[in-house]
C-alpha positions as CSV (number, residue, x, y, z in Angstrom):
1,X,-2.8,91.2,-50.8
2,X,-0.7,88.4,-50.5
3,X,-1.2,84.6,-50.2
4,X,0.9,81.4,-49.4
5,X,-0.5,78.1,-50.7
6,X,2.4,75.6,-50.0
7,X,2.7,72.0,-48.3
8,X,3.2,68.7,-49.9
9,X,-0.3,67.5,-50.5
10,X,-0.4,68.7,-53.3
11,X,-4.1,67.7,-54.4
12,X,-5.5,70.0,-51.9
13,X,-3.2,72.9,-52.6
14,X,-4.1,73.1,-56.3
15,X,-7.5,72.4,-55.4
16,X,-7.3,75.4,-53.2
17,X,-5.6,77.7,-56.3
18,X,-8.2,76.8,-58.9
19,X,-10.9,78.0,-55.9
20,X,-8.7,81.3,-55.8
21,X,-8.5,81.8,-59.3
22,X,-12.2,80.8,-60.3
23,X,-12.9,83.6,-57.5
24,X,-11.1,86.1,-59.1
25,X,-12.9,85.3,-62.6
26,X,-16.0,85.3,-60.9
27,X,-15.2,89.1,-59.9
28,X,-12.7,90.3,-62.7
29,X,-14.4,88.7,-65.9
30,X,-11.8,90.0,-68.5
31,X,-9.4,87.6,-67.6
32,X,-6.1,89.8,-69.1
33,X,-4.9,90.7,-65.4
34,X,-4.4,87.3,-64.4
35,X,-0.6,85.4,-65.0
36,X,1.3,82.5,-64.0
37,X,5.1,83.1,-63.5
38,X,7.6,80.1,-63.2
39,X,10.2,81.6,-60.8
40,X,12.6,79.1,-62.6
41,X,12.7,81.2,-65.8
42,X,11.7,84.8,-64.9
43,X,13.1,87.7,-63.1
44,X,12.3,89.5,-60.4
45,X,12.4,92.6,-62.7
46,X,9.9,91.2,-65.0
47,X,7.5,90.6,-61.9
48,X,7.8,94.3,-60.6
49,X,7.2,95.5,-64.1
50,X,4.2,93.6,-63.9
51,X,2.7,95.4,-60.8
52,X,3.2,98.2,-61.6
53,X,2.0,98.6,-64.9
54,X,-1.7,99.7,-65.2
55,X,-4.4,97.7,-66.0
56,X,-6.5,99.3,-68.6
57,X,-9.7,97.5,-67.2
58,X,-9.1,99.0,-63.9
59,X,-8.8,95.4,-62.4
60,X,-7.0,94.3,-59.9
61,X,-4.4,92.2,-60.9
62,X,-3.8,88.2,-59.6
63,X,-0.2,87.0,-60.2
64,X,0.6,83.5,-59.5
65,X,4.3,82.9,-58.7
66,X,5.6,79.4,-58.7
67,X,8.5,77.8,-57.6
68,X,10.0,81.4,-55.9
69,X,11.9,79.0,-53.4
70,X,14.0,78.2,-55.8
71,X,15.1,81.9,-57.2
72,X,17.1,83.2,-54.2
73,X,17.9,86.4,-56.5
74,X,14.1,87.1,-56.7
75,X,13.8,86.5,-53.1
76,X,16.4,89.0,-52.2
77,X,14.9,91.7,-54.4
78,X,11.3,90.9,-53.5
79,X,12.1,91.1,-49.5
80,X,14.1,94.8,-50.2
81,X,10.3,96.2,-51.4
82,X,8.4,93.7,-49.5
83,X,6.4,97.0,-48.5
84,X,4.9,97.8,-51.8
85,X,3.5,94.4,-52.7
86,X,2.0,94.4,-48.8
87,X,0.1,97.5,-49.5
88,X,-0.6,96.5,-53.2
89,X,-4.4,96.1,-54.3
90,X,-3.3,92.8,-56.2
91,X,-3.5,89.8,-55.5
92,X,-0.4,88.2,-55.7
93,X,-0.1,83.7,-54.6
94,X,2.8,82.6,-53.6
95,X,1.8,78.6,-54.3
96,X,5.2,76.2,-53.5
97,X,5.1,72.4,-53.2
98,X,7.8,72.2,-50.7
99,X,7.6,73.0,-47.0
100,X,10.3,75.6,-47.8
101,X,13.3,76.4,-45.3
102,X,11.7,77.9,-42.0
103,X,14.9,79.2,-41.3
104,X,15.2,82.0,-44.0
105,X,13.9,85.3,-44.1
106,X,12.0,84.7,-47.3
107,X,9.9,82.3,-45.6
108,X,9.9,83.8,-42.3
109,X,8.1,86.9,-44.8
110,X,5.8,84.5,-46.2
111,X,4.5,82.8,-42.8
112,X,4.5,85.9,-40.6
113,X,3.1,88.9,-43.3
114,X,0.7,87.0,-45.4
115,X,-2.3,85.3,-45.8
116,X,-0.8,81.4,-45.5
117,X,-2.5,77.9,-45.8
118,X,0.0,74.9,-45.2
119,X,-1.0,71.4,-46.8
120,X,0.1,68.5,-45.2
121,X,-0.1,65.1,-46.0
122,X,-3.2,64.0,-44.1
123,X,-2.9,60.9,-42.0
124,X,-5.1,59.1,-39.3
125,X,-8.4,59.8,-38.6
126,X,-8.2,63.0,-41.2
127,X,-7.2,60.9,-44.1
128,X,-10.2,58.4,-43.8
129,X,-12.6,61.8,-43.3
130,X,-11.5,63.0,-46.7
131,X,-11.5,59.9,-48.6
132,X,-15.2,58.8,-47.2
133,X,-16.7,62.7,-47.5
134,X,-14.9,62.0,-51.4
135,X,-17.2,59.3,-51.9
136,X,-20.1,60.5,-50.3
137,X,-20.0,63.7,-52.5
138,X,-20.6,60.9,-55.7
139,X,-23.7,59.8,-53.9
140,X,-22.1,56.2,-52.4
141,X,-21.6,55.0,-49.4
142,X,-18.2,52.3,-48.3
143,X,-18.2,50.0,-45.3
144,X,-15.5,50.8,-42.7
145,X,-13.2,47.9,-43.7
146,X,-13.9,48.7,-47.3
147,X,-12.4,52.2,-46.6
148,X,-9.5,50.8,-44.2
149,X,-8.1,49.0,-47.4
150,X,-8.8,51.2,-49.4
151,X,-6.5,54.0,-47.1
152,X,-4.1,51.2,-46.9
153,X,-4.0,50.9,-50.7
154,X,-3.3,54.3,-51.7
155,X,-2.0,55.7,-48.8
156,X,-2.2,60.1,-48.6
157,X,-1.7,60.2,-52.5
158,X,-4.9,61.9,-53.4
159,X,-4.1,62.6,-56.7
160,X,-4.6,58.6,-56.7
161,X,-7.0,58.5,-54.0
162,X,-9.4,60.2,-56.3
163,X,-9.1,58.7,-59.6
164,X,-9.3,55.9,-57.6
165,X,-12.7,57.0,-55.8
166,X,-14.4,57.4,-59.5
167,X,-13.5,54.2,-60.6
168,X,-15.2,52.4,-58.0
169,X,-18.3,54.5,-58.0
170,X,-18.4,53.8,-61.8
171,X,-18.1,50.0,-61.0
172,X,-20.3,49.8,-58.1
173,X,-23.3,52.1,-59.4
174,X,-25.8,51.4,-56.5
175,X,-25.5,49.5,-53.2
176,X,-22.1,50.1,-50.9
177,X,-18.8,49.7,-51.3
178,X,-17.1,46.8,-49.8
179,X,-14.1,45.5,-49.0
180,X,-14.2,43.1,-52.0
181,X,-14.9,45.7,-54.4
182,X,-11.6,47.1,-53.3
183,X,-9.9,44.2,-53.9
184,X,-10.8,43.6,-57.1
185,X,-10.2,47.2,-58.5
186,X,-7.4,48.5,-56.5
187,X,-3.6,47.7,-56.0
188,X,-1.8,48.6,-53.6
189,X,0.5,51.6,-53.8
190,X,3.5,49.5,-53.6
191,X,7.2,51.6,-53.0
192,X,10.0,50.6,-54.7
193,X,11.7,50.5,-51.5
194,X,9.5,47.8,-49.6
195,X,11.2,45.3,-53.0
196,X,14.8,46.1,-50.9
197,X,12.7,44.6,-47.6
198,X,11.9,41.9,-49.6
199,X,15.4,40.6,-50.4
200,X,16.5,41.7,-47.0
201,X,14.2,39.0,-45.8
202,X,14.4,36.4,-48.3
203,X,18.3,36.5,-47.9
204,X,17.7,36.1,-44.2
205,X,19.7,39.1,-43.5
206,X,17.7,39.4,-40.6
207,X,20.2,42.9,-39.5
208,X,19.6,44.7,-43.2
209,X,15.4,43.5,-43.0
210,X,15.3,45.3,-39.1
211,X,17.3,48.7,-40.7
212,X,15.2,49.2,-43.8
213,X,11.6,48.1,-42.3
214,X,12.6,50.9,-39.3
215,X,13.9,53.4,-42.1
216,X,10.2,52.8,-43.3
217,X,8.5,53.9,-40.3
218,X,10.7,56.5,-39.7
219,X,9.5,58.2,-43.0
220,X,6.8,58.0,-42.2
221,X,5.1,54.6,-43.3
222,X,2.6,53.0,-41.1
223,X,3.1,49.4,-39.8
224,X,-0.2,48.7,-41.3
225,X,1.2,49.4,-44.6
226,X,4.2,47.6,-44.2
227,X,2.3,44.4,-43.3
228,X,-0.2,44.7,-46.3
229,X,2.9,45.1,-48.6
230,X,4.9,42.2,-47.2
231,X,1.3,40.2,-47.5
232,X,1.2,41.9,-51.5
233,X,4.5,40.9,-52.2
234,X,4.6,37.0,-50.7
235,X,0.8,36.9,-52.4
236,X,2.7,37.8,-55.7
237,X,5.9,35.4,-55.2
238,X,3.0,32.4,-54.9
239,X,1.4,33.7,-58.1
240,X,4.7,33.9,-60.0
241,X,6.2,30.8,-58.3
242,X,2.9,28.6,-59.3
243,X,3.6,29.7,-62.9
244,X,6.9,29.0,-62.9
245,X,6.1,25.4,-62.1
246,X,3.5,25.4,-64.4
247,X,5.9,26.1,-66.7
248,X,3.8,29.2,-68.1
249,X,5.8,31.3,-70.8
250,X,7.0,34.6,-69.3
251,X,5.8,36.9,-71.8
252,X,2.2,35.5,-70.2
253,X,2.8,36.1,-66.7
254,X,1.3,39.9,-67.3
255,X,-1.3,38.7,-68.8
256,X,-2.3,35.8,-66.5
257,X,-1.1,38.0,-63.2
258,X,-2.3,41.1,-64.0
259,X,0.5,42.7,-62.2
260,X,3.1,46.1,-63.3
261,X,5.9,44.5,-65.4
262,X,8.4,46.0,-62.7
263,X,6.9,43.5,-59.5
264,X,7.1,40.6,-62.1
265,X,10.7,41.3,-62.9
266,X,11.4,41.5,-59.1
267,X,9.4,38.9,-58.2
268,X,10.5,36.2,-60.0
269,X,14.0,37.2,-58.8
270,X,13.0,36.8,-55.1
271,X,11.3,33.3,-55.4
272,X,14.2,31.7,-56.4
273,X,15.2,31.7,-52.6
274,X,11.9,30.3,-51.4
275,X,9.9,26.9,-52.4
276,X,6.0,26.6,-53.3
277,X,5.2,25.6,-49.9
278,X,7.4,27.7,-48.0
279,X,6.1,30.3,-49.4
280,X,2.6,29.1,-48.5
281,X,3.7,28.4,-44.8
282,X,4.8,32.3,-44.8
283,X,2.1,33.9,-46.5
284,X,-0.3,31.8,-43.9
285,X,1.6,33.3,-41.0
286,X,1.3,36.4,-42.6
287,X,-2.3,36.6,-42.4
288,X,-2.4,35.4,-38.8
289,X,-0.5,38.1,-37.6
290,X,-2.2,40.9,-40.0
291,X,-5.5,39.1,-38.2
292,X,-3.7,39.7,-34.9
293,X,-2.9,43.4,-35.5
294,X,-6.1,44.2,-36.4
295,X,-8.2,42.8,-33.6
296,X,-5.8,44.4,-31.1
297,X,-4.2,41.5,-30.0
298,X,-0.6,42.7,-30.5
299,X,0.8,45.7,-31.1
300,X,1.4,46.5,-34.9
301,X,5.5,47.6,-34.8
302,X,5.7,44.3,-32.9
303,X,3.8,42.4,-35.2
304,X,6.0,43.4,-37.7
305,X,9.1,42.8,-35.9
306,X,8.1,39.0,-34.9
307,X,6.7,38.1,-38.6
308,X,9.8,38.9,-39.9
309,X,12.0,37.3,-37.6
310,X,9.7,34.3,-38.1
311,X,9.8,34.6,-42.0
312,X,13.8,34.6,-41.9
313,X,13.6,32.0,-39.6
314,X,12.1,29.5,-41.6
C-alpha cells in the first residue's frame, strides 16, 4: 500500500503522519519494521533493499520517504518498478511539504495510483472552524470577535495557531475568551514584507505603496490583514515616536514596548518622516476605515486603496 501526505499546511500533514504511524504501532508492536528515509541523502537502491528484505517478525513493513521530490534519480528508478511497491503488503508514505510539480510523471503516479491526502492552507470559513473546534477541544469557549482577531493575528500558521491556543486557555482558565484577551497575549504575525508597504507610504510613493499592497493580495494576503498590519505598524510608530520625544534611552524601548527588536529597528526608521500628531491624525483614520470595513460599509480592497491614498496624502 501506498500513501501521499503532501500540501503546505504542514500542521495538519504531520498531524496526519503521527496518526498513521501510532496506527501501525498499535498493530505491529515490535517497532523494528518501521524507518524514516530522507530522500536527500539515500538511494533508491537502499530503499528497494529495504522492501525486499524479510522481516523476521513477519510484520509488515511502514517506510516513510521524505523529500522524494527532490531526488529525481530515485524517482526514475522508483516509477520503472512502480508495480512491485503497488502490490507490496507494506506500507510505504510518501509525506512532501510542497505541492510538487503536477506536471511530471512522478507525481502524476503519486495522485492517480495511491492513497493521497493534500493539505492546504485553510482560509475563510474553514480556518475559523479549526481554530474554534482547537479551543473547544481544551474545554473553552471564544466570542466571535475574539476569534476574528485572533485569525487575523496568526493568520493559517497553525503551528502558531496552536501554541498560541494553549497560552490563552492557560491565561484565561474559566469564563470565555474575548477580544481583549487577545490583545493582550497575541501579536500579530507581522511579514517582513508589509515594513516595504510601510516606507512605500511614508515616502509617499503613492505608485510603489499600490504595487506591493496588490503583490500582497495577490499572494494570497487578505485585505483584512493588510489593514490590521498598517493599524500594527502606525500603532507602533506612535509608541516609538512618543519615546523618542520623551527622550527614553534606546536600549529601553524593548523593554518599555514590548515589541521584537527587528519592528523597533524599523520603526524608528520610518517615524522620522512623520510627526507626533500626524501620526495620530493617520492612525485615527485608520480605525475609521477598519470600523468601516467591518460593518460593511465599504468594500475591504477599497478601503485599503482610499486609506492609503489618504495616508500619502497628508
Amino acid at each position: 500500500m501506498i500513501l501521499f501526505l503532501y500540501g503546505e499546511d504542514t500542521y495538519r500533514s504531520k498531524q496526519k503522519l503521527e496518526e498513521v504511524v501510532t496506527g501501525y504501532k498499535k498493530t505491529h508492536g515490535s517497532g523494528l519494521n518501521f524507518e524514516i528515509v530522507d530522500l536527500k541523502n539515500s538511494s533508491y537502491e537502499k530503499f528497494r533493499s529495504n522492501c525486499s528484505s524479510v522481516s523476521m517478525f513477519e510484520e509488515k513493513k511502514l517506510i516513510i520517504l521524505k523529500n522524494s521530490f527532490e531526488n529525481k534519480t530515485f524517482q526514475e528508478n522508483f516509477l520503472k518498478e512502480k508495480e512491485r511497491y503497488l502490490d507490496s503488503e507494506n506500507i510505504i508514505v510518501f509525506y512532501s511539504k510542497k505541492k510538487g510539480d503536477k506536471r511530471k510523471k512522478f507525481f502524476k503516479f503519486l495522485n492517480n495510483k495511491t492513497k493521497k491526502q493534500e493539505f492546504k492552507l485553510l482560509k475563510g470559513k474553514k480556518l475559523n472552524r479549526w481554530i474554534k473546534q482547537k479551543i473547544e477541544e481544551k474545554g473553552s469557549e471564544i466570542t466571535s470577535d475574539a476569534l476574528e482577531k485572533l485569525v487575523e493575528y496568526v493568520q493559517n500558521d497553525l503551528w502558531r495557531a496552536s501554541n498560541e491556543i494553549e497560552k490563552i486557555v492557560n491565561y484565561k482558565n474559566k469564563g470565555k475568551i474575548k477580544k481583549e484577551d487577545i490583545l493582550l497575549l497575541v501579536k500579530p504575525k507581522i511579514k517582513t514584507d508589509i515594513f516595504k508597504t510601510i516606507d512605500a507610504i511614508a515616502n509617499q510613493n503613492k505608485k510603489k505603496a499600490f504595487k506591493l499592497i496588490h503583490k500582497h493580495l495577490e499572494d494570497g494576503d487578505s485585505p483584512l490583514y493588510l489593514l490590521s498590519m498598517i493599524n500594527y505598524q502606525f500603532r507602533n510608530l506612535i509608541i516609538i515616536k512618543d519615546l523618542k520625544e520623551r527622550e527614553v534611552a534606546y536600549p529601553r524601548f524593548k523593554k518599555e514596548t514590548g515589541l521584537h527588536p527587528y519592528v523597533i529597528k524599523k520603526s524608528t526608521s520610518q517615524i522620522k518622516k512623520f510627526n507626533l500628531k500626524e501620526l495620530k491624525k493617520i492612525y485615527n483614520r485608520i480605525l475609521i476605515v477598519d470600523r468601516k470595513v467591518k460593518t460593511g460599509k465599504i468594500n475591504s480592497e477599497t478601503g485599503l486603496d482610499l486609506l492609503i491614498e489618504e495616508i500619502i496624502n497628508y
